[in-house]
N, C-alpha and C positions, 0 to 999 in steps of 0.2 A: 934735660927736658927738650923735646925737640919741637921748634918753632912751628909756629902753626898760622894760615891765613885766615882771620875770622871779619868774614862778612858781615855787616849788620844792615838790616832793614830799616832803617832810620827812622821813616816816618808811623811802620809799624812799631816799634817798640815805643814810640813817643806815647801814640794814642793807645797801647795797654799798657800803660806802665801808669799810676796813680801820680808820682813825686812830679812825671815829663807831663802829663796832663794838667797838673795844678800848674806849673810855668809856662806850659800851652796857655793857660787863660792870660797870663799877661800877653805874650806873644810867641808866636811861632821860632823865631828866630831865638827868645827866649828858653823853650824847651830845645832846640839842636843844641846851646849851647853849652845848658844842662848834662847833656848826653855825651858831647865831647869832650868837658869836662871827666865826669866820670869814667870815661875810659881812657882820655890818658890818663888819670891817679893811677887806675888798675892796672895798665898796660904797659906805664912807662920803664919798669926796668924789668922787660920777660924781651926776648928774643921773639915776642910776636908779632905781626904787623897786624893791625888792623884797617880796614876800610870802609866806611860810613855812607852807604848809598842812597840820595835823597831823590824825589820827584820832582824835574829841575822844569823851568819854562822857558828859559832860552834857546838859543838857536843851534846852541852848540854844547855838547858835553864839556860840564866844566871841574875842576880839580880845585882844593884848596889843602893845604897841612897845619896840623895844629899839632906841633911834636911829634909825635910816633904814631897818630892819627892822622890817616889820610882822609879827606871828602871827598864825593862823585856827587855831584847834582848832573841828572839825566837832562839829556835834550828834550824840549817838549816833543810829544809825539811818541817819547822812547820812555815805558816803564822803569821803574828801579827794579823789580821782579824781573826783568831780561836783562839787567845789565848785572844784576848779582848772581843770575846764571850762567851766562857768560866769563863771568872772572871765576866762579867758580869750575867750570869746563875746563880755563884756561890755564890755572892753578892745580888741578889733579892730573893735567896730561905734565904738567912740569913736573910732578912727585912731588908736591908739596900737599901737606895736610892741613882742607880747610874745614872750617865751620863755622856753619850760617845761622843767625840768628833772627827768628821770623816766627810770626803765627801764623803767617799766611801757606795753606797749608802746598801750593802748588811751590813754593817757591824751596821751600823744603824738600818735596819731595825729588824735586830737579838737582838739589845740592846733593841729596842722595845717589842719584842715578848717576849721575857723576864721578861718584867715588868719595865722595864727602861727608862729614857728619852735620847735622840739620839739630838745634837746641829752640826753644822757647823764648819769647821776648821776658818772661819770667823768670826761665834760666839763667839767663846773661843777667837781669838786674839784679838778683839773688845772688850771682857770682860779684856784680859789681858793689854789694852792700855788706858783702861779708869781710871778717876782720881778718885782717894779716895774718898770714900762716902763724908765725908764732906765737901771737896772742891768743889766737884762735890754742893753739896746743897746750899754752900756761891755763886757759881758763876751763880746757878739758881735766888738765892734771885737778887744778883744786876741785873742780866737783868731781873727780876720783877720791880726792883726802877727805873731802868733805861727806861724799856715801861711804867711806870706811870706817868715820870717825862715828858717824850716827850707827853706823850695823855696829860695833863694838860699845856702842852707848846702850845699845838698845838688848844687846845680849846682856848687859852688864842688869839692867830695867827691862827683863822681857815679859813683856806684855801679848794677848792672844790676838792672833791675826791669823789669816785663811790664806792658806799656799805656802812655799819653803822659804824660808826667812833668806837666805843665803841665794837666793837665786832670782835673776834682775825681773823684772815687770815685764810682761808683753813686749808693749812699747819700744821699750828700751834694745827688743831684741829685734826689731825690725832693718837689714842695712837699708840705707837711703841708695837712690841710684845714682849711680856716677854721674857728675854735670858735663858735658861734652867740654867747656869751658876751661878746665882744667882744674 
C-alpha cells in the first residue's frame, strides 16, 4: 500500500459531519477533538500521514501533533483553503500521493489541479466509521453462508416469486465507487 498525504478540512468536515456537529454543540474544541480522535484510531497503524488544517486566529501559523496526526491552525488573515492548497501543490511536486477531504468545492478542485485526489467530508467519515478490514470480510463471508443457506432452504420449500431465483437482486449488482481514502 503506498502512503498517501491526506489533507483534511477540519472545520469543513466538522460542520457536515452529524456525530462533529453534536460535540460542536458542547464546544468547538470539543468537536476537533472528536475528529482527531477518529483519525488517529483510523490512521495510526497505515504508512499514511495525515494533516488537520483549521482556521487559526493567531499571529502566526501554528502546528500541534496528536500521534500520526499532524494540526495546522492558519494565521489569521490566512484561510485553511490556501493553506491545504499549498501543501497539496507542495506534496504532488514531491510525488507524493495526496488526498483532500472537503466539501468545499474550490478547495477540491485546487487538490485536483494539482495532481491530487479531492473525496467528501462524507467520504472520509464513512471511511472513518467503517469496520476493520477483517471484520468487515468475516461479516461479508456469513451473509454469503447465510444467502446460500436460505436459496438452498428455499429450493428445498420453493415457493412462486417473479424473476430467476439464482440470480442476485438489482441492488445487490450495483459496484459502489471506490473511496479515494483507501
Amino acid at each position: 500500500m503506498e502512503p498517501k498525504l491526506i489533507l483534511v478540512d477540519g472545520y469543513n468536515v466538522i460542520k457536515n459531519t452529524a456525530a462533529f456537529q453534536a460535540a460542536q454543540r458542547l464546544s468547538l474544541g470539543a468537536a476537533r477533538d472528536a475528529l482527531v480522535k477518529q483519525l488517529v484510531n483510523r490512521y495510526r497503524h497505515t504508512p499514511h500521514q495525515v494533516i488537520v488544517v483549521f482556521d487559526g486566529q493567531g499571529p502566526r501559523e501554528t502546528e500541534e501533533h496528536a500521534q500520526r496526526v499532524r494540526l495546522i491552525f492558519t494565521c489569521s488573515g490566512v484561510t485553511a483553503d490556501s493553506v491545504i492548497s499549498r501543501l497539496a501543490r507542495e506534496a504532488t511536486h514531491q510525488g507524493k500521493t495526496v488526498v483532500v477531504a472537503s466539501n468545499d468545492w474550490e478547495v477540491r478542485e485546487n487538490a485536483q489541479e494539482a495532481g491530487g485526489q479531492a473525496g467528501r467530508s462524507h467520504e472520509l467519515t464513512a471511511h472513518l466509521n467503517r469496520a476493520p478490514h477483517l471484520l468487515q470480510q468475516r461479516a461479508q463471508h456469513r451473509q454469503e453462508v447465510q444467502r446460500r443457506l436460505q436459496t438452498a432452504e428455499e429450493e428445498d420449500h420453493p415457493h412462486h416469486t417473479k424473476g430467476n431465483p439464482r440470480r442476485a437482486k438489482r441492488s445487490a449488482n450495483k459496484p459502489k465507487p471506490p473511496s479515494p481514502f483507501f
